[in-house]
C-alpha positions, 0 to 999 in steps of 0.5 A, a space after each residue: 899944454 903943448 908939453 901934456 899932448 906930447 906926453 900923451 901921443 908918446 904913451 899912446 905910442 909906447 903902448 900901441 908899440 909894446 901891444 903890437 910887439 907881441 907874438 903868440 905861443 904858436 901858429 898853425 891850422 885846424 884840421 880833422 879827420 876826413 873819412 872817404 867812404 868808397 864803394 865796396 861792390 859793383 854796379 848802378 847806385 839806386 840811391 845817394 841821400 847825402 849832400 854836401 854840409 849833411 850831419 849823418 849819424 854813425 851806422 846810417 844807410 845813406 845809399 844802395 847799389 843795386 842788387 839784383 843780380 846777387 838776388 838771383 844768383 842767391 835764389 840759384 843757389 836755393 834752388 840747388 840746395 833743395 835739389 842736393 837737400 832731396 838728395 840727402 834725404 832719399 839717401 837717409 831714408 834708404 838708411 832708416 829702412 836698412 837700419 831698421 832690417 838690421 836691427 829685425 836681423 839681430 832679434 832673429 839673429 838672437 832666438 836663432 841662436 837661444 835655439 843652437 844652444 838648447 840643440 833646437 837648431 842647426 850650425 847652418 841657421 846660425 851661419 845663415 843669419 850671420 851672414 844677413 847681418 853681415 850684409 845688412 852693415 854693409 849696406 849701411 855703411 855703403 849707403 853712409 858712404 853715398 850721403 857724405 858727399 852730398 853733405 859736402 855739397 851742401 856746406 859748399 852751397 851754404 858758404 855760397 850763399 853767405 858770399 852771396 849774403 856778404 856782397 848784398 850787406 856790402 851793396 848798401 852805403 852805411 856811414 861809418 862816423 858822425 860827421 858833416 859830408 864835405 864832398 860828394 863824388 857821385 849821384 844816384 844813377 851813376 855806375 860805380 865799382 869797387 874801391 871807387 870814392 863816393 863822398 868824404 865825410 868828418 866829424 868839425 864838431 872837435 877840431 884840432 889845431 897843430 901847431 909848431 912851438 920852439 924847444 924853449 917853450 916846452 917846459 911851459 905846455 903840457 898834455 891836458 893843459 888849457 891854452 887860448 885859441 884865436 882866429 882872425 875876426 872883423 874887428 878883433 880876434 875871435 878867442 876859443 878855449 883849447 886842450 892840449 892832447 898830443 906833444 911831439 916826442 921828437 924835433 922837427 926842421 920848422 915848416 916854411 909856413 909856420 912862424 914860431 916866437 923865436 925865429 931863430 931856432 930851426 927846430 920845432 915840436 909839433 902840437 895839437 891842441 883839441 878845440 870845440 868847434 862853435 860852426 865858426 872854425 873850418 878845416 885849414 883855417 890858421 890860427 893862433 895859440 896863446 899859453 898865457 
């Protein structure tokens, strides 16, 4: 009876042994793409409504910065532009009337000489009537001359006003991605200026494992392929289904935290593998990669 219990504990052991005897394919930690959403314009934010563990959706105005000023500047700018607009129109009336006298003079410059031909009237009518055509291009011409600048003021103002348009549409806080808000920088009533971090934002609803794996287990992996993910638990390890997307091209000397199958090769090939994220799985949390 003795014997048998002997037996017993020696496999029990042997099999404690061998199933803690191994290892996993790869080790490393997730991580995701965090995006910094900084401000792109000066002043007072009137609003910031986020918060920290929000799901924003792509394309969603979260916040503003206050505008007046550009309002201001911008109903300045109208204003010049009607005054310049009044401007242009005064001149192109000038031209319409002068338009109109010319072509009346060139009616008249016709019967003047229908009459010349038929010796009904003289050189000097002819000559007369010519020269008030003459004259009247002129002026044309002269007052076209006048408009072109006011043409040019113009165009100046309206790419003004579209600075101006630019800089409002900059002053409102819009989410660039889906994603859950990590951090949060400043609050409503806060003064902020340009280029200045407001929050951080990434989408953990796909994570992405890097991993190391030696050169003797590349021949095992490929991009596409389905691996087991697995993270610590309270009783036992928490297994998730993985992708590979990505396998370094090139070598690299093995980092200090990572521990690979074979610890005796210096060189590793990095990996990430893409997992579904169930809510369980944080950025920087380590986890294991098995191939089988």
């Amino acid at each position: 009876m003795k014997n048998i219990s002997l037996i017993i504990a020696l496999a029990i052991g042997l099999f404690s042994c061998s199933k803690n005897s191994e290892k996993a394919d790869g080790y490393g930690n997730f991580e995701a793409t965090e995006v910094t959403v900084s401000a792109e314009a000066n002043g007072k934010i009137e609003f910031l409504d986020i918060q920290e563990g929000d799901l924003v959706e792509p394309k969603k105005q979260v916040g503003l910065i206050d505008t007046i000023q550009l309002y201001l500047t911008k109903q300045q700018l109208l204003a010049s532009k009607n005054t310049v607009s009044s401007k242009s129109a005064n001149v192109l009336s000038q031209k319409s009337v002068l338009l109109q006298q010319l072509k009346t003079v060139k009616l008249e410059k016709e019967r003047i000489r229908g009459m010349y031909d038929e010796n009904a009237a003289t050189k000097r009518q002819v000559d007369e009537i010519d020269g008030k055509v003459t004259v009247i291009e002129a002026q044309v011409n002269a007052v076209g001359t006048q408009n072109a600048p006011i043409i040019s003021d113009l165009k100046s103002i309206d790419v003004q006003i579209e600075k101006i348009n630019d800089q409002i549409q900059k002053s409102k806080i819009v989410n660039p991605i889906q994603g859950t808000i990590l951090s949060k920088y400043a609050e409503s009533g806060e003064v902020t200026a340009f280029g200045k971090p407001l929050y951080k934002i990434a989408n953990i609803s796909d994570m992405t494992l890097r991993i190391f794996v030696s050169e003797t287990q590349l021949p095992q992996i490929k991009i596409g392929q389905e691996v087991a993910i697995k993270i610590d638990a309270v009783n036992e390890m928490k297994s998730f289904k993985g992708t590979i997307s990505w396998i370094a091209s090139q070598a690299e000397f093995t980092p200090k935290i990572i521990q690979t199958k074979e610890e005796r090769i210096n060189l590793v090939y990095a990996v990430k593998v893409k997992v579904k994220n169930d809510g369980s799985l944080k950025i920087g949390m380590p986890a294991e990669m098995w191939i089988k």
